[in-house]
MMTF fields as JSON, N, C-alpha, C and O atoms, coordinates in Angstrom:
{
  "mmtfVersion": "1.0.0",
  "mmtfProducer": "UNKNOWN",
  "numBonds": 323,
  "numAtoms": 324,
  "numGroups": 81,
  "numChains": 1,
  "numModels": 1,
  "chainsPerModel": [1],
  "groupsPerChain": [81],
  "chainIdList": ["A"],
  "bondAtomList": [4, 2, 8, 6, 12, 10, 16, 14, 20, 18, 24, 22, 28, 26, 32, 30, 36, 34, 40, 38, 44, 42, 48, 46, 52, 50, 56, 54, 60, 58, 64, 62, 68, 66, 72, 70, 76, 74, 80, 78, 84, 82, 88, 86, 92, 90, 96, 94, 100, 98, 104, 102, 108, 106, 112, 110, 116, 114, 120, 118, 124, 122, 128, 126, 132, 130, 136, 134, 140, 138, 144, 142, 148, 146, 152, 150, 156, 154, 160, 158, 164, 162, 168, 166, 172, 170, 176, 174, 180, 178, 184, 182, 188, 186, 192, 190, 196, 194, 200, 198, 204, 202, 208, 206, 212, 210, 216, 214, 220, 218, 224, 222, 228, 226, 232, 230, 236, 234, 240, 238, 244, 242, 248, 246, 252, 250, 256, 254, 260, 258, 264, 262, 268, 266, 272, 270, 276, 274, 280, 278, 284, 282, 288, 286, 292, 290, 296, 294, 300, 298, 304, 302, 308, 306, 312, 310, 316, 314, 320, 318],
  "bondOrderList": [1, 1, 1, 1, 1, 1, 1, 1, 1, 1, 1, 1, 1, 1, 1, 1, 1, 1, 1, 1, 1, 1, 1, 1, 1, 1, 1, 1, 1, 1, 1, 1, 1, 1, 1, 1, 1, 1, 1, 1, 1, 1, 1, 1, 1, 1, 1, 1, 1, 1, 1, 1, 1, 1, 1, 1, 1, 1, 1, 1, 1, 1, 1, 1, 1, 1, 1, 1, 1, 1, 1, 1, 1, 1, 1, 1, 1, 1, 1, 1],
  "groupList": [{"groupName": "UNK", "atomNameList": ["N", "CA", "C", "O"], "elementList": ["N", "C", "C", "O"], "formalChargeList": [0, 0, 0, 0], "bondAtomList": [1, 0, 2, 1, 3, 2], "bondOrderList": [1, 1, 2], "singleLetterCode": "X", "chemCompType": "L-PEPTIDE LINKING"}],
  "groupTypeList": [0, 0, 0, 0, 0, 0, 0, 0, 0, 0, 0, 0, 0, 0, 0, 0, 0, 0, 0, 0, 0, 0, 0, 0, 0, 0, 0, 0, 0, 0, 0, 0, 0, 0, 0, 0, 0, 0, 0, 0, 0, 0, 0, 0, 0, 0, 0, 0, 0, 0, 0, 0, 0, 0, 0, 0, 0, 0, 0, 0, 0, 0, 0, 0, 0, 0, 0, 0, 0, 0, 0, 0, 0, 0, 0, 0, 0, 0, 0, 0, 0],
  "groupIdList": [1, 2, 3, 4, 5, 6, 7, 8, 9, 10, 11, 12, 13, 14, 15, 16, 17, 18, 19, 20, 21, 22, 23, 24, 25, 26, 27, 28, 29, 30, 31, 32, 33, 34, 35, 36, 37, 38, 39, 40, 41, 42, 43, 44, 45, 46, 47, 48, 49, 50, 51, 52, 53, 54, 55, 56, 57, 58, 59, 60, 61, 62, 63, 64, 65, 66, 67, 68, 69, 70, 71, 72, 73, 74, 75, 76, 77, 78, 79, 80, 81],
  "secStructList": [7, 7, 2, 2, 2, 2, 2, 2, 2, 2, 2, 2, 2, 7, 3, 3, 3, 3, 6, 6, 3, 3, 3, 3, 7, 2, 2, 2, 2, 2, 2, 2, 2, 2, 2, 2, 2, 2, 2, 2, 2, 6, 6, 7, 2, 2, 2, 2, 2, 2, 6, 6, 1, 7, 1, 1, 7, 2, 2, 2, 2, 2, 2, 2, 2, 2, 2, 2, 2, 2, 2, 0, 0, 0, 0, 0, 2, 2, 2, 2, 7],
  "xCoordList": [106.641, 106.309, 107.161, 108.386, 106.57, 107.038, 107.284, 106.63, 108.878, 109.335, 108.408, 108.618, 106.924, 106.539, 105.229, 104.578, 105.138, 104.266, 105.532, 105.182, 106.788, 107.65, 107.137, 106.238, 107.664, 107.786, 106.563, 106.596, 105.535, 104.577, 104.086, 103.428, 104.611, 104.753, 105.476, 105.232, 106.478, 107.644, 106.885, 106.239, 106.526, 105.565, 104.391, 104.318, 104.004, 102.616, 103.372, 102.983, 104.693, 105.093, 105.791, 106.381, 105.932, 106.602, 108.661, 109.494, 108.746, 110.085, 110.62, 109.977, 112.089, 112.68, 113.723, 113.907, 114.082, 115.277, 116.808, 116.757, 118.056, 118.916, 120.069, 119.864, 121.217, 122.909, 122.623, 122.726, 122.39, 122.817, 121.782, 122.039, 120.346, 118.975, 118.05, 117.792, 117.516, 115.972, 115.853, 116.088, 115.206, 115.232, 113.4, 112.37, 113.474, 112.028, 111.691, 112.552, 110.204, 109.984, 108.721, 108.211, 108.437, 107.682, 106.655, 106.352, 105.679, 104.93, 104.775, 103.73, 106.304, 106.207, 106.606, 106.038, 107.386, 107.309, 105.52, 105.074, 104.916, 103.475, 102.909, 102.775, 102.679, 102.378, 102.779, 102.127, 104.034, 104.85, 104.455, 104.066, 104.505, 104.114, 102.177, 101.944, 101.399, 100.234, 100.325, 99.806, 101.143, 101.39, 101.656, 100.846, 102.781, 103.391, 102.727, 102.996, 101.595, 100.671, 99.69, 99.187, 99.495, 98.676, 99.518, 99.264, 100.591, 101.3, 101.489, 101.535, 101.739, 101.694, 100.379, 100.378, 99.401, 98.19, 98.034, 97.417, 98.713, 98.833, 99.746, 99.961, 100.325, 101.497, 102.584, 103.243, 103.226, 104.233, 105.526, 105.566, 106.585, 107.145, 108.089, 108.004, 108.641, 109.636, 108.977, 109.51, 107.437, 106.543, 106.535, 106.703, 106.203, 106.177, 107.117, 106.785, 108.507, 109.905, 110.187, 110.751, 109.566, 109.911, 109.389, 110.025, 107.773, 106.926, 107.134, 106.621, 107.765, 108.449, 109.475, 109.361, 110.269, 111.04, 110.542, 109.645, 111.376, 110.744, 110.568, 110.993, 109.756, 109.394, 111.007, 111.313, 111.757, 113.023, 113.939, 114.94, 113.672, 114.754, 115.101, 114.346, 116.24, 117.098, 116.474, 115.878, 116.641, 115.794, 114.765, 114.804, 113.735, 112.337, 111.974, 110.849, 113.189, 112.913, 113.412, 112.907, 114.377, 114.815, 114.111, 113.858, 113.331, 112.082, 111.133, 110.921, 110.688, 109.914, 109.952, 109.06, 111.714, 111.989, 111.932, 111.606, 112.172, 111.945, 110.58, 110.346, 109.675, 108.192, 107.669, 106.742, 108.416, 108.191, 108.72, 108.083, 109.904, 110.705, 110.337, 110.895, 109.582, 109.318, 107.858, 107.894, 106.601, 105.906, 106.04, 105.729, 106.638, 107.271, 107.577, 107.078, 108.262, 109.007, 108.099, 108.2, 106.297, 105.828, 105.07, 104.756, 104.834, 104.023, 104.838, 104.237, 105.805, 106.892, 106.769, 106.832, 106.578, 106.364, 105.092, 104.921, 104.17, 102.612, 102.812, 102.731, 103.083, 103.114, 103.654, 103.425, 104.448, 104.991, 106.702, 107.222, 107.38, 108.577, 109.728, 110.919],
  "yCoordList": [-22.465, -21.997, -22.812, -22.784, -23.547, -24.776, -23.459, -22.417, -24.0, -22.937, -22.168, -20.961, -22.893, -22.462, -21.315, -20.617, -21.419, -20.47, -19.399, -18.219, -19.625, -18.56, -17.901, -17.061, -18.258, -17.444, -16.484, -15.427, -17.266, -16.694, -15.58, -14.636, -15.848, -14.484, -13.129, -11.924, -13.936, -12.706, -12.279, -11.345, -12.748, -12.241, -11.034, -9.816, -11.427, -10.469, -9.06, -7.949, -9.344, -7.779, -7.496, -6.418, -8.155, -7.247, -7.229, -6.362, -8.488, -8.416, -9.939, -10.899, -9.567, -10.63, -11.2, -10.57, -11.865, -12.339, -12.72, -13.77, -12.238, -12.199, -12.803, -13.162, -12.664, -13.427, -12.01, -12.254, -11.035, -10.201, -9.836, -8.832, -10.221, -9.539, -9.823, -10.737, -8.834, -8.71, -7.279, -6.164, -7.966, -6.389, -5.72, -6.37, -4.623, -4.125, -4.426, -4.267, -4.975, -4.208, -3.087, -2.627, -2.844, -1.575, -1.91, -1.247, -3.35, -3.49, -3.284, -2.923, -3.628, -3.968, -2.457, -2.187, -1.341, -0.168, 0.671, 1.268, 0.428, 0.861, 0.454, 1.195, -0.846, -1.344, -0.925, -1.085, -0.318, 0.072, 1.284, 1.615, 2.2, 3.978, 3.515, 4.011, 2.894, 2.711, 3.008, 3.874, 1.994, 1.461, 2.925, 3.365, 3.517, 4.77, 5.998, 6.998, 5.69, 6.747, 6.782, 7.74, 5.314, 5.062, 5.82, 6.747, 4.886, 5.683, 6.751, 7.276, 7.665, 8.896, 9.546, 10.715, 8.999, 9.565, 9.572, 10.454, 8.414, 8.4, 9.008, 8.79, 9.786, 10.516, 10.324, 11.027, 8.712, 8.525, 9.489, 9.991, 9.666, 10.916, 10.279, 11.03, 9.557, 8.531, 8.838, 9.272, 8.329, 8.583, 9.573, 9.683, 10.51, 11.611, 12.628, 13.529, 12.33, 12.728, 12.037, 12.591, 10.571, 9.978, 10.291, 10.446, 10.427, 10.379, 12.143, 12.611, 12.611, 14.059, 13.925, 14.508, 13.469, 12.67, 11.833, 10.992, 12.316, 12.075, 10.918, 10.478, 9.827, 8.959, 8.309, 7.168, 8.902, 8.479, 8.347, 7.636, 8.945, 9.253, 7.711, 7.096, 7.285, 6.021, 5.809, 4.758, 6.888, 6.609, 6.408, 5.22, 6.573, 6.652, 5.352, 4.984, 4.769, 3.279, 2.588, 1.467, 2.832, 2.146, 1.6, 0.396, 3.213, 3.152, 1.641, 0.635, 1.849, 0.996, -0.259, -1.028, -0.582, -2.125, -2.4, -3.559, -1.604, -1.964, -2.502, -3.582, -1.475, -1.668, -3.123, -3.764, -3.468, -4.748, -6.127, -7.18, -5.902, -6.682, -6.698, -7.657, -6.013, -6.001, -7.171, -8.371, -6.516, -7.526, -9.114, -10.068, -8.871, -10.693, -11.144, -12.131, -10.564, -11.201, -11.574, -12.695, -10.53, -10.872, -12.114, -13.077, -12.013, -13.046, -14.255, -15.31, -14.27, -16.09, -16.372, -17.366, -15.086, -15.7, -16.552, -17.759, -15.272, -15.932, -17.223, -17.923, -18.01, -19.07, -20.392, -21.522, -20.042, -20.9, -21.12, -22.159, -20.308, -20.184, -20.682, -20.441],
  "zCoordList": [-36.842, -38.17, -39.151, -39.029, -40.131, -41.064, -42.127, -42.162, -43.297, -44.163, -44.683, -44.803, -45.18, -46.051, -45.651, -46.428, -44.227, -43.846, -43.448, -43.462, -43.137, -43.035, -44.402, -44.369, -45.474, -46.307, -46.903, -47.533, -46.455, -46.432, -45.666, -46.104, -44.027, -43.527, -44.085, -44.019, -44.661, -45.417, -46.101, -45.627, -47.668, -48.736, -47.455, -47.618, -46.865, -46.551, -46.118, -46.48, -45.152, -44.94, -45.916, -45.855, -46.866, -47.881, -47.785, -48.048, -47.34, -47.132, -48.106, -48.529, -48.18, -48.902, -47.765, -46.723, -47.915, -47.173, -47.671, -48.311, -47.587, -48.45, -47.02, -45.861, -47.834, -46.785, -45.802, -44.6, -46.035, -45.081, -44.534, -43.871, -44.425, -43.595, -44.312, -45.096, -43.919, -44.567, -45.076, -44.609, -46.692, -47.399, -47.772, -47.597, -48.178, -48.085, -49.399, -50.264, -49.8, -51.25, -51.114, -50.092, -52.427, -52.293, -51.61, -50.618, -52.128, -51.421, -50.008, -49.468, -49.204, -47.882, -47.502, -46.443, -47.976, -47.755, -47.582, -46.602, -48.794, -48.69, -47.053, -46.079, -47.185, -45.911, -44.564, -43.532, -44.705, -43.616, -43.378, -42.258, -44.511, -44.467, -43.648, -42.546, -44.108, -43.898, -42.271, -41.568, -42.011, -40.623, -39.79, -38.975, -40.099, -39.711, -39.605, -38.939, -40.56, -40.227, -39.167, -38.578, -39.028, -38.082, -36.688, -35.918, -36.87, -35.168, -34.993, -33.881, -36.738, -36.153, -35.921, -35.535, -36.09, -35.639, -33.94, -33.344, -33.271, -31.987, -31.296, -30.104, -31.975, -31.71, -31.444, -30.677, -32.395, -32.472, -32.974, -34.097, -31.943, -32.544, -33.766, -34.738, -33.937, -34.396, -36.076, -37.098, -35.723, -36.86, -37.787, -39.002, -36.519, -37.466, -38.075, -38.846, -37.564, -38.082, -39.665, -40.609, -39.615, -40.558, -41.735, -42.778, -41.529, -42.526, -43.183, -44.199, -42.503, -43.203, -43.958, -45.036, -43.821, -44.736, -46.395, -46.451, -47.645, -48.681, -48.479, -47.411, -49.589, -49.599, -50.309, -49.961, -51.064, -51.778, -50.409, -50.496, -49.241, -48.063, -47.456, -46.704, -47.882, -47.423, -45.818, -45.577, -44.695, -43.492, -43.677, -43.358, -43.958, -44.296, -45.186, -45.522, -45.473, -45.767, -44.84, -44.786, -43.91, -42.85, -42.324, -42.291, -41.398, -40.584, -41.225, -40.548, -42.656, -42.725, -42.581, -42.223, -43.061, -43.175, -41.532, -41.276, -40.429, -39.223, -38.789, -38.246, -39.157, -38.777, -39.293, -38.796, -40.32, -41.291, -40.392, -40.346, -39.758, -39.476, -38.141, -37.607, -37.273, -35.805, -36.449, -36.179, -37.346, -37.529, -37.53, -36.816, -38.661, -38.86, -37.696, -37.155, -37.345, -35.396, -34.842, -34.345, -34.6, -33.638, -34.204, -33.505, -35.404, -36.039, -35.948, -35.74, -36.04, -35.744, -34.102, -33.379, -33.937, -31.698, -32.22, -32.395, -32.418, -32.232, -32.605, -31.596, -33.783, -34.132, -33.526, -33.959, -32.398, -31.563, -31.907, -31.499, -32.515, -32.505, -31.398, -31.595]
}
């Protein structure tokens, strides 16, 4: 993956990249809750602890920046990383 499709992966989940990680934005939170619902429809339990949790709840953004950050990952394999 050449920089500029990196960053391009970033932009789609909704993440920035900073000295210390990777941070969420709202966009990539939306995307993430989307996501979370899905699993908790499958009866992700993880899911559905979270998504009880306000939408303001510091975990409940965690959760998301994870779901965000597991994407990107798999998407830099796919690409030949």
């Amino acid at each position: 993956m050449n920089p500029e499709a990196r960053q391009e992966a970033l932009k789609r989940r909704g993440l920035t990249e900073t000295q210390d990680g990777f941070e969420l934005t709202v966009q990539g939170f939306q995307k993430a809750s989307r996501r979370a619902q899905d699993l908790r429809k499958h009866g992700d339990a993880e899911a559905v602890r979270t998504l009880a949790l306000s939408p303001e709840d510091p975990l409940r953004w965690e959760y998301c920046r994870c779901i965000q950050i597991e994407a990107f990952t798999a998407e830099a394999r796919a690409s030949g990383i």
